[in-house]
N, C-alpha and C positions, 0 to 999 in steps of 0.2 A: 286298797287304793294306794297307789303311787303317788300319795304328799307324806312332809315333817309330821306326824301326828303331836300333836297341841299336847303338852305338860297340865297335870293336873290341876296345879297352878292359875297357869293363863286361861284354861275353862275355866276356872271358880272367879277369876276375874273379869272374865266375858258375862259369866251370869250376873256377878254384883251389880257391872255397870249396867246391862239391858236389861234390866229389872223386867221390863216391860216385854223381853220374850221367855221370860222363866218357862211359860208354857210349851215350847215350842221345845227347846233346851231337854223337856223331862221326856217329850214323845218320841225323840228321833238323836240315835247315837252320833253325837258328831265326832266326825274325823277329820272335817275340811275348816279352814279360817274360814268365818264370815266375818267378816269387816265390821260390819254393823254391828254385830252382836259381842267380837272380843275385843276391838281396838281398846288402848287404854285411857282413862282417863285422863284430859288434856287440865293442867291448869289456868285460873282465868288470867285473858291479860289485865293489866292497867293504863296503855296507852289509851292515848285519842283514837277515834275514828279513822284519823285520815292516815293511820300505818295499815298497810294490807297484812291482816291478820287471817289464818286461818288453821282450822284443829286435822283438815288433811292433810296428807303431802302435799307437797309443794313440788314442781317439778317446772324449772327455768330451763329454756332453750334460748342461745345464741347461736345464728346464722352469721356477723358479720356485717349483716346486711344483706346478705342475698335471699332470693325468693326461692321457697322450697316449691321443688316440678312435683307433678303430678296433677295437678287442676286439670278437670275437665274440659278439652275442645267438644264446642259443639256445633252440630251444623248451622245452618243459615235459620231454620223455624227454634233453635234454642233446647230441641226437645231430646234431640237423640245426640247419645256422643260420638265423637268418630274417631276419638285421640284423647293426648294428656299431654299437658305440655312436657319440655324436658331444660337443660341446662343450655346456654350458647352454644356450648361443643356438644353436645345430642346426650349429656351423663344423665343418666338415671336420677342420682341421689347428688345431693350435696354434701361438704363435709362441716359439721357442725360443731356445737358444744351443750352438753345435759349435766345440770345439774338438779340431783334431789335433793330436800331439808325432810326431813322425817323424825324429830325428835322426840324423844321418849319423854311421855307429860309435860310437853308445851307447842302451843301451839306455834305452827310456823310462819316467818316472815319470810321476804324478799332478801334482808341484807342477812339474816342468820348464815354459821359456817353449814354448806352443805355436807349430809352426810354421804352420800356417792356424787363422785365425777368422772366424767367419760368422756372422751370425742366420740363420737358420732357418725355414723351418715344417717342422713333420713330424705322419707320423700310423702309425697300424699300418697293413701292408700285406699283401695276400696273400687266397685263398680259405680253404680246410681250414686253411691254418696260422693263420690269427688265433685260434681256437682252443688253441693249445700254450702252454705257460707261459711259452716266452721267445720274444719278438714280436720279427718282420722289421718295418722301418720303411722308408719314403717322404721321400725328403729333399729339400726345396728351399731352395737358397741362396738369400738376400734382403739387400736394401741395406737400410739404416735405412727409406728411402723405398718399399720394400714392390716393387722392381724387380730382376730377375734378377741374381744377381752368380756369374757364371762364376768356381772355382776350381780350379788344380790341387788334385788328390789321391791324396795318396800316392804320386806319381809317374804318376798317368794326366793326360791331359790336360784342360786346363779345361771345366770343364761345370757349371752350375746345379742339375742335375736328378742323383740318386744314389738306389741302394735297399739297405740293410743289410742283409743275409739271414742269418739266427740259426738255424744248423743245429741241430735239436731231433729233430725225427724220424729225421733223417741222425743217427746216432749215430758216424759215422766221422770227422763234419764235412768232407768234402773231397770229393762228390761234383761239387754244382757247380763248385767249384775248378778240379776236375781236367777236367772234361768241354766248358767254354768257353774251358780252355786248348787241349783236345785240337781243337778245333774249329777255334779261333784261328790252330792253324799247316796249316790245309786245307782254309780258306773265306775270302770276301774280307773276312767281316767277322763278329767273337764278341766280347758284350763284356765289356773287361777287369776285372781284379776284384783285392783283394789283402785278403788276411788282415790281421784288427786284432781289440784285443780292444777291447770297449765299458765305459763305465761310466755311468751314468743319475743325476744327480744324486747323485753319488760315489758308487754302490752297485754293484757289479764284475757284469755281466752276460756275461762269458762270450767265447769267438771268435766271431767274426762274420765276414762276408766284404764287403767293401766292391765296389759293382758297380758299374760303368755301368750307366744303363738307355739301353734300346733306341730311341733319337732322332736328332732330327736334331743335326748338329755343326759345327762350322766348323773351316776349314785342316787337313782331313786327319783329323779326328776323326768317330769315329762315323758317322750314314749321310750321305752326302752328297748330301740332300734339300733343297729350300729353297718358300716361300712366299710371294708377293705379293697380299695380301689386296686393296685397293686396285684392282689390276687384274685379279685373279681369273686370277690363274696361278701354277702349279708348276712345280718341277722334278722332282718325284716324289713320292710320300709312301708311308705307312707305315699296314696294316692288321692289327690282333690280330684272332685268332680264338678265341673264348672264353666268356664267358658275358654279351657285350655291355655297352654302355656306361649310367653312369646316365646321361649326355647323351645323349637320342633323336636330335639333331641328328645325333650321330656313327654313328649305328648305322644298317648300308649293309639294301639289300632284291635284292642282287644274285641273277645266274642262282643260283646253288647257294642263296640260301636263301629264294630265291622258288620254285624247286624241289621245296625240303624235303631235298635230296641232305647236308644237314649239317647233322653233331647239336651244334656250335655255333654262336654267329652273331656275324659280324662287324663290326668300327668300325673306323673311321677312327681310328689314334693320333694320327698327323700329316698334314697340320695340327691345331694344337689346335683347340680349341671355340672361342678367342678370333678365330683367323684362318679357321676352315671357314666361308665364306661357302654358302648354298644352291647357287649357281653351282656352287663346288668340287668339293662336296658332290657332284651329281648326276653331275658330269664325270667322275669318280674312280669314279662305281657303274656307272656308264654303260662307261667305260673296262676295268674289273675282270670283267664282267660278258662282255664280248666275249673277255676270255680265255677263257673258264669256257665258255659258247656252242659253242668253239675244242674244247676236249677232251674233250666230248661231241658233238663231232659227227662223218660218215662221214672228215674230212680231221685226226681228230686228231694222228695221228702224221705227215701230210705237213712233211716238213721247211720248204717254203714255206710252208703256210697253219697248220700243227699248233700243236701246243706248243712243239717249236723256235723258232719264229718270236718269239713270247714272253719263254722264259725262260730263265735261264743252267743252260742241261742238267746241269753240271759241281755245279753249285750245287744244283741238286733232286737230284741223284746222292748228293754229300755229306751232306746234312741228311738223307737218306733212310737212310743206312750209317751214320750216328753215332750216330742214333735207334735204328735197328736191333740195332745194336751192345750198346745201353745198356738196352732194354726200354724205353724212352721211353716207353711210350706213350698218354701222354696228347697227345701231338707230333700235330698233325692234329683233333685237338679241342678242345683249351684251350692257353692258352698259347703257341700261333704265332704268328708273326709275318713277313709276307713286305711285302717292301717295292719298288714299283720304283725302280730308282737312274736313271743320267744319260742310261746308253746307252738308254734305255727298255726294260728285261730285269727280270724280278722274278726274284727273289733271296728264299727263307727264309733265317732267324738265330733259332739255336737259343735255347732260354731254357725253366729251372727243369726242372735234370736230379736233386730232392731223393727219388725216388720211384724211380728209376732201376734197375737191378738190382735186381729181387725185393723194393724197400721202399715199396711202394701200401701201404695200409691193409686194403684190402678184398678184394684181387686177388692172385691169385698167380700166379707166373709163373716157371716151371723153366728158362726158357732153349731151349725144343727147338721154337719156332716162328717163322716168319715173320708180323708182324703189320701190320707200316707199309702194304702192299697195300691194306689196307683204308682208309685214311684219304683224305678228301677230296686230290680233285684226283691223287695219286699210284692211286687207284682205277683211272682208265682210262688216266694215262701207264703206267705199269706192263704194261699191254697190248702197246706200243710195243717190239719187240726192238731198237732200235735204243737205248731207255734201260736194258732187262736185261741189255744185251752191256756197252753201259758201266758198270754197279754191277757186274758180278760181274769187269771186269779194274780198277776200280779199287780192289775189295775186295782182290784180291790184289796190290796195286802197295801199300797201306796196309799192309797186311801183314808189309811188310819196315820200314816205319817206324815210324807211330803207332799202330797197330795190334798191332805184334805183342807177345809175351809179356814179353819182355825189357823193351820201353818199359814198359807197362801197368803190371809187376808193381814195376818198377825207380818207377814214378811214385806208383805207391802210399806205396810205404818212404821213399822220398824225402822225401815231402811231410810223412807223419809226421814223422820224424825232423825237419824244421825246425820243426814248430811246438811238439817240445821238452816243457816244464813250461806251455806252455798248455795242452796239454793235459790234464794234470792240474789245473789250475786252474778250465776247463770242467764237465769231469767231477765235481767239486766242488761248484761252484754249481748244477750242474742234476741231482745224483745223484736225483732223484725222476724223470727219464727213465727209467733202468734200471730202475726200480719198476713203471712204467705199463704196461698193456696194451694200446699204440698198435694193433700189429699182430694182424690174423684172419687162421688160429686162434689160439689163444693162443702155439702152440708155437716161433710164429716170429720173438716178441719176446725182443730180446736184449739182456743182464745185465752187461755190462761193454764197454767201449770197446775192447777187444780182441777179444773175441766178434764184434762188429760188422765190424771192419776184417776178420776173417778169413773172415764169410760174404760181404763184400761184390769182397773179392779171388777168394773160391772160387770162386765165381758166374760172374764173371768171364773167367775161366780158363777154366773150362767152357764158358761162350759161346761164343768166337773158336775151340773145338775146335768145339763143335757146327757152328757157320758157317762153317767151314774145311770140312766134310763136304758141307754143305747150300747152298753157295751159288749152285752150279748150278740149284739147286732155281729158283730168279727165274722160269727158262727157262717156265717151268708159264704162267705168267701170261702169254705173249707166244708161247705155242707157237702152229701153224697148226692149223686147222680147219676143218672144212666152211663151217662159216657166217660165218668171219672175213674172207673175200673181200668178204662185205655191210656188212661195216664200217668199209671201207679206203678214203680218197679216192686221186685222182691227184696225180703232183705237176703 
């Protein structure tokens, strides 16, 4: 795994303080920060009430006074959007100021010295959620001189580029939290994230979850991709699949969506727009494409010429079983992202699990199906017994770790439990969530931050029973048949 591996140390001080996941701690090797589980013990204060005190980060934004773009236009019935707004002069981002207080066994206030500052840009970010009353934001560190300034955060490692994600819809707040940790410790790479509460030109907006986003990184950080513009070579890069780029440059015309086999379309994330030279550009669609060629064709599942060949098995395995796990699924249509690394093997990296168990908008979903089959590219691996023998013994080898009840339920309680009197402070600021009728039918919109946690744990529970019953089931997708011999290469 591509993070800092944790000091002997700070594991034995993550176990003292979350006494209350020792269990969890003894079944499954950790290598990734969880939050919940290491952060340090904060001293108590002795002020009054009326100082905003808090044992997270703290994270202060100044605009100036200007209003960050990105907010949802929407049409005339309010339901669909057609736009975002932007700056007077049509800019993207604004130019800002970020300051974090993150001190070592004390809790943080408003006036403390911060420990990182940066100028900024930032802007709203996201699809459906720009819409909700408290906005995700887009963050780039800047030098006076308008050039990259890589910072530690909060203990992750240095990086320019961050996304704040302001669980609104999540009424639990800890879905993504919990699900790119879960990920974190049984993929090569999920990225890191740590709770903080925000304030916006001193006005107290609530938990947030501070994220990597999904790029490239240096020394052991993030993906380990790189770009020679210059002489028009890579060492891998990095494509979302989603609902395309406003840079046409970036947005590929490869086999699947020359096709039509997929109902969303893909760009290039990395290289940027600055370095994707045409060269790249075509080398990369051209590259990507001969995958895809690969698993629609009679030698899909040859171990020489198939999708082995390609991709790290182990890795579509995972991303396929977390997804599954979680009702992801939007995973295969928006918001993927598969990238190739060094060995030349592509590799998915999960991202925005806010919708996950039973909480789409529009969608329902009991738990008692297999869906990920259906999604690009996993469509005809899945065919493959040779990928349904491995998801259904790696499901049950998970099972005894991340997987199973104890962890899940144990991660759940946990995670609450740390974030304490934020979360009533939350809950607070945004009590017109539990008002709204986010979710269809109406009946499935829920009234309290306890409600929430309880249907999102229920659900849960009930999954990994279901999937414990049903995971033989794969077998369907890869069973033999008459006409399956005409679609089989040689090795």
């Amino acid at each position: 795994m591509k993070y800092k591996l944790m000091g002997i140390t700070a594991c034995l001080m993550g176990i003292a303080i979350a006494a209350s996941a020792v269990f969890i701690l003894s079944d499954v090797e950790m290598e990734r920060y969880h939050q919940h589980m290491m952060a340090e013990e904060k001293a108590p204060c002795t002020h009054g009430s009326d100082v905003f005190c808090t044992h997270l980060p703290l994270v202060q934004i100044e605009t100036g006074g200007q209003e960050i773009p990105g907010r949802a236009i929407s049409d005339e019935t309010g339901e669909r959007i057609i736009g975002h707004t932007v700056t007077e002069d049509g800019a993207e981002f604004i130019a800002a100021k970020i300051a974090v207080t993150d001190q070592y066994g004390f809790n943080n206030h408003a006036d403390d010295e911060p420990t990182m500052e940066s100028l900024m840009e930032i802007h709203v970010r996201g699809n459906t959620s720009r819409m909700f009353a408290k906005p995700n934001y887009a963050i780039r560190l800047v030098t006076e001189e308008g050039d990259n300034n890589p910072q530690e955060m909060m203990g992750m490692d240095a990086h320019h580029e961050w996304a704040l994600h302001g669980p609104y819809l999540d009424k639990t707040l800890i879905r993504n939290y919990m699900w790119y940790n879960l990920a974190g410790e049984i993929m090569d790479y999920a990225p890191n994230v740590r709770f903080c509460e925000v304030m916006v030109n001193g006005e107290y907006q609530g938990v947030y979850l501070m994220t990597e986003t999904i790029t490239a990184g240096k020394e052991g950080t993030r993906l380990q991709i790189s770009v020679d513009k210059k002489d028009n070579e890579f060492s891998g890069y990095l494509l979302r699949l989603d609902r395309g780029s406003n840079h046409e440059a970036k947005n590929l015309n490869t086999f699947s969506m020359y096709s039509y086999r997929s109902d969303g379309k893909l760009n290039v994330e990395y290289p940027g727009a600055d370095n994707l030279t045409e060269e790249i550009r075509r080398s990369i669609e051209l590259d990507f494409s001969a995958f895809e060629k690969t698993i629609y064709s009679y030698d899909y599942d040859s171990r020489q010429y198939g999708f082995p060949r390609f991709v790290d098995v182990e890795n579509f395995v995972d991303y396929f079983l977390i997804n599954e796990l979680a009702c992801n699924y939007d995973a295969g249509i928006y918001s993927t992202y598969i990238y190739m690394d060094l060995d030349r093997k592509y590799r998915l990296c999960v991202w925005d699990f806010n919708n996950c168990c039973d909480n789409y908008q529009n969608t329902t979903w009991d738990g008692t199906s297999i869906d990920m089959d259906q999604r690009l590219w996993y469509h005809m691996i899945i065919k493959s017994d040779y990928f349904t023998d491995w998801c259904i013994r790696r499901y049950r080898s998970l099972r005894n770790t991340v997987f199973s009840d104890e962890y899940l339920d144990g991660y759940i309680d946990d995670t609450i439990a740390y974030l304490g009197d934020a979360v009533d402070r939350n809950s607070q600021r945004w009590s017109q969530s539990f008002e709204e009728e986010l979710l269809v039918p109406a009946e499935r919109n829920l009234h309290s931050f306890d409600e929430a946690v309880e249907q999102y744990r229920s659900f849960l529970l009930r999954r990994v029973s279901w999937m414990d019953e049903n995971i033989e089931s794969l077998k369907q997708y890869s069973a033999e048949s008459k006409i399956k011999k005409f679609s089989e290469g040689t090795e």
